[in-house]
C-alpha positions in Angstrom: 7.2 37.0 57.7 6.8 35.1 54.2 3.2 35.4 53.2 3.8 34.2 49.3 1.2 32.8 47.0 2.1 29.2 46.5 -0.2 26.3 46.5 1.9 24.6 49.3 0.9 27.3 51.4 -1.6 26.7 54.4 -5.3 27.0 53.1 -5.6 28.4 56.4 -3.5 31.7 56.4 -4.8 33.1 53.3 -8.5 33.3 55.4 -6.2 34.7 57.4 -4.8 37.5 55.5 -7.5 38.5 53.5 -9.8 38.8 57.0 -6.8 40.9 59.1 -4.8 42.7 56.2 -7.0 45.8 56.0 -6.4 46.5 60.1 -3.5 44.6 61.4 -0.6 46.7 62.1 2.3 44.8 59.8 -0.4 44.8 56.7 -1.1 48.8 56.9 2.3 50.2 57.9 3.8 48.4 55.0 1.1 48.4 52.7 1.8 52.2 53.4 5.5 51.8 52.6 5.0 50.3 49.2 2.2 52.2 48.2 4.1 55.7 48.8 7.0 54.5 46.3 4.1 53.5 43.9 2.7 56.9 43.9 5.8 58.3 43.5 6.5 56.0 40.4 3.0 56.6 39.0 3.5 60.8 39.2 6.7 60.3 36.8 5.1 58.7 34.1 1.1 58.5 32.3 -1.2 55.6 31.7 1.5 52.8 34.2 1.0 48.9 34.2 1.5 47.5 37.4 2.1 43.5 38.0 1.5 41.8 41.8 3.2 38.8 41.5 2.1 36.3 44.6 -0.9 38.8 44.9 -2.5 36.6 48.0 -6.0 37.6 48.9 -5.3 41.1 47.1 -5.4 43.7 49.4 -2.3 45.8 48.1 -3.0 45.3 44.3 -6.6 46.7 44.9 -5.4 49.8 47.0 -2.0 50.2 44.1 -5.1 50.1 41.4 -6.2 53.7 42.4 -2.4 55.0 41.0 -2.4 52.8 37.9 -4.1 49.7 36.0 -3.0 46.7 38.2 -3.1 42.8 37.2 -2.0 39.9 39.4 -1.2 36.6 39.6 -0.7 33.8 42.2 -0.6 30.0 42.4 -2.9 29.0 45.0 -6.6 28.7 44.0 -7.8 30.2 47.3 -5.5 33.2 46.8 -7.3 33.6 43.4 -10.8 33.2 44.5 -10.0 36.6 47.3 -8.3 38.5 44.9 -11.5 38.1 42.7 -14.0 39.1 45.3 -12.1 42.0 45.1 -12.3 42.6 42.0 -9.1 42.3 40.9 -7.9 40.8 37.1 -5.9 37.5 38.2 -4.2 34.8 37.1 -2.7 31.7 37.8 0.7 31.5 37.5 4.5 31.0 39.0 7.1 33.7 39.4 9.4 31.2 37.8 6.9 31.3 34.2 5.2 34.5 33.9 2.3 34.4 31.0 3.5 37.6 29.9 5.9 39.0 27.0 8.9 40.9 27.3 8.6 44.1 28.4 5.4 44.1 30.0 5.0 46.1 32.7 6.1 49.2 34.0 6.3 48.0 37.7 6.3 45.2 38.7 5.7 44.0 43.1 6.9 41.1 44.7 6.4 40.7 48.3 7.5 38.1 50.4 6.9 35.7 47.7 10.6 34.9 46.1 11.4 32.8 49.6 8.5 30.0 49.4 9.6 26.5 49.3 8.1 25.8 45.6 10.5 27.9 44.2 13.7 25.6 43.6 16.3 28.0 41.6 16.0 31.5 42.7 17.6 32.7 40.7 15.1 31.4 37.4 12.5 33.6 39.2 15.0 36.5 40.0 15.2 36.5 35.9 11.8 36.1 35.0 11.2 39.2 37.0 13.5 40.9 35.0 12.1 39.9 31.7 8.4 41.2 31.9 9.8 44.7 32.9 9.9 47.4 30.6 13.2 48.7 30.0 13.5 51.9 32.4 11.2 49.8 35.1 10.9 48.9 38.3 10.6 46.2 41.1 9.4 46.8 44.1 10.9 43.7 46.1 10.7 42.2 49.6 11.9 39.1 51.0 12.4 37.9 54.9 16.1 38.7 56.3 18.6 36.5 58.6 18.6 32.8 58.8 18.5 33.3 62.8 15.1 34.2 62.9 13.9 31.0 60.5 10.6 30.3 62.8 7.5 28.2 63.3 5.8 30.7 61.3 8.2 30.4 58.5 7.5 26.5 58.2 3.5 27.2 58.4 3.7 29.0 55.5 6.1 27.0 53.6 9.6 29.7 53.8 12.3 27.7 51.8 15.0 30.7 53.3 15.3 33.6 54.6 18.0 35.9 52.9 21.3 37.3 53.7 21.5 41.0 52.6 24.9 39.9 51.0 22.8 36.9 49.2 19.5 39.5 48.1 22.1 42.1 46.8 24.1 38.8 44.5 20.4 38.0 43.2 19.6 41.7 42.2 22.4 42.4 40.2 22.9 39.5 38.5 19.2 40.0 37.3 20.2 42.9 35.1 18.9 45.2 37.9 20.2 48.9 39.4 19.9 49.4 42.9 17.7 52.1 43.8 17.1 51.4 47.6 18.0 48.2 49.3 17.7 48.3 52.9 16.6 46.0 56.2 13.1 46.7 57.0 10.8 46.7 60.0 14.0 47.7 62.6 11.9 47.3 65.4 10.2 44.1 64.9 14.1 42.2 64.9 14.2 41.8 68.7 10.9 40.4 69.2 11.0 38.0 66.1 14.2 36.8 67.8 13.4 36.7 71.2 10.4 34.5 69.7 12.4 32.1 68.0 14.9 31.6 71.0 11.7 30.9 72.8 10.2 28.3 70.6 13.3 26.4 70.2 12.9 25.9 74.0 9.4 24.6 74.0 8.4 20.7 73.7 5.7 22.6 71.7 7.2 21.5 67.8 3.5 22.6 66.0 3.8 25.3 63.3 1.3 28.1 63.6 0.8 31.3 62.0 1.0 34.8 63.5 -1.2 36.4 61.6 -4.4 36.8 64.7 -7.0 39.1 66.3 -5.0 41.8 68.2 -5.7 44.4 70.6 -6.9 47.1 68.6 -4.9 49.8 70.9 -1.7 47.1 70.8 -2.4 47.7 67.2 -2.9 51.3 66.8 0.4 51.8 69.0 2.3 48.9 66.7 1.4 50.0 63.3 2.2 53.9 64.6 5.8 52.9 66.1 6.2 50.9 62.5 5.3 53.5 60.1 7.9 55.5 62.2 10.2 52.5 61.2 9.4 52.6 57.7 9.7 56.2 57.2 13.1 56.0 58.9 13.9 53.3 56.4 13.4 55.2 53.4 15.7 58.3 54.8 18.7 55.7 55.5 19.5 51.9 55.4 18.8 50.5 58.6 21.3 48.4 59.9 19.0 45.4 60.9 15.6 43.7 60.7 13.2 40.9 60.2 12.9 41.7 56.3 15.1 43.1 53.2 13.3 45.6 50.8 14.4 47.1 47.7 13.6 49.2 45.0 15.0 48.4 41.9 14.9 49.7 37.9 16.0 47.7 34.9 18.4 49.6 32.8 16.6 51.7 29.7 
């Protein structure tokens, strides 16, 4: 899933977001994920900056604000005006031009943002990201995996790619960046997303659509259990496959 913050994206999806991320099953379990690395992060050092870059409606920057003092920024004007009701400290911006110095942050998050369409050289923003860390930081990174699994969901909200691990791995290091943890993620959502995608390209059916919607709420008590199973598994080893690539990386002191 690419939910980025990018003014391409469908006006649509981030009511979406901001009305499901709090209960639906992918939101929590990995909310979970990157929040436990944060707090980890956050016990090593005193007084840590944090950066959200494609913060959408701002669910995780709010909850990553009780570990340290948390800004964000994001393109789309709709993303913006949920992060505020939050009360979150915003700004509009693009991953490829950060208003920020050098050296800015002590962590810096980026999820499923670097794959949107808007984003022409990757490899600008992969930089960028670089430069406002503080030497001795970190990225916190996320991006959606396999070209096989390239959906109607990925068109609705504007994916340019989804990334080979061979490709995600290039970007990293050639960014400047040590490898801390780069792994598939969300092992058990593979099947389904592909079982989904062989089914749509059978359909007449063409119309994009999102997948963010009301579910069960014991479909989604059992789902966001067996993924935070996934998750935990993921930070003991790499998993071998899945429907996203996460990593954690530090810029050299």
């Amino acid at each position: 899933i690419c939910l980025s913050g990018y003014p391409t994206m469908n006006k649509q999806e981030y009511r979406n977001i901001f009305e499901h991320e709090a209960e639906h099953f992918f939101y929590v379990a990995n909310n979970n994920l990157y929040l436990s690395y944060i707090k980890n992060l956050t016990e090593k050092r005193k007084s840590m900056s944090i950066l959200d870059v494609g913060c959408g409606a701002g669910y995780l920057a709010k909850q990553m604000a009780k570990y340290a003092h948390v800004q964000g920024v994001d393109m789309h004007p709709q993303a913006l005006l949920y992060s505020r009701k939050r009360g979150l400290a915003v700004k509009k911006a693009s991953v490829t031009k950060l208003p920020y110095k050098n050296n800015s942050f002590d962590v810096v998050t980026c999820i499923d943002v670097l794959c949107h369409k808007s984003i022409k050289n990757d490899r600008i923003a992969f930089a960028e990201l670089s430069r406002i860390i503080k030497p001795g930081g970190f990225l916190i990174v996320r991006v959606p995996a396999l070209p096989l699994l390239f959906s109607r969901h990925d068109k609705y909200v504007e994916t340019r790619e989804r990334y080979s691990k061979a490709k995600f791995k290039k970007r990293l290091l050639s960014a400047g960046f040590m490898i801390k943890k780069l792994s598939y993620i969300n092992f058990v959502l593979f099947l389904p997303a592909l079982i989904k995608v062989l089914i749509e390209r059978n359909r007449k059916n063409k119309d994009h659509m999102s997948v963010i919607t009301n579910i069960n709420p014991v479909l989604n008590a059992v789902a966001r259990y067996i993924l935070t199973l996934d998750n935990v598994a993921m930070k003991l080893v790499s998993l071998p496959i899945g429907n996203g690539l996460f990593a954690v990386v530090q810029k050299p002191k």
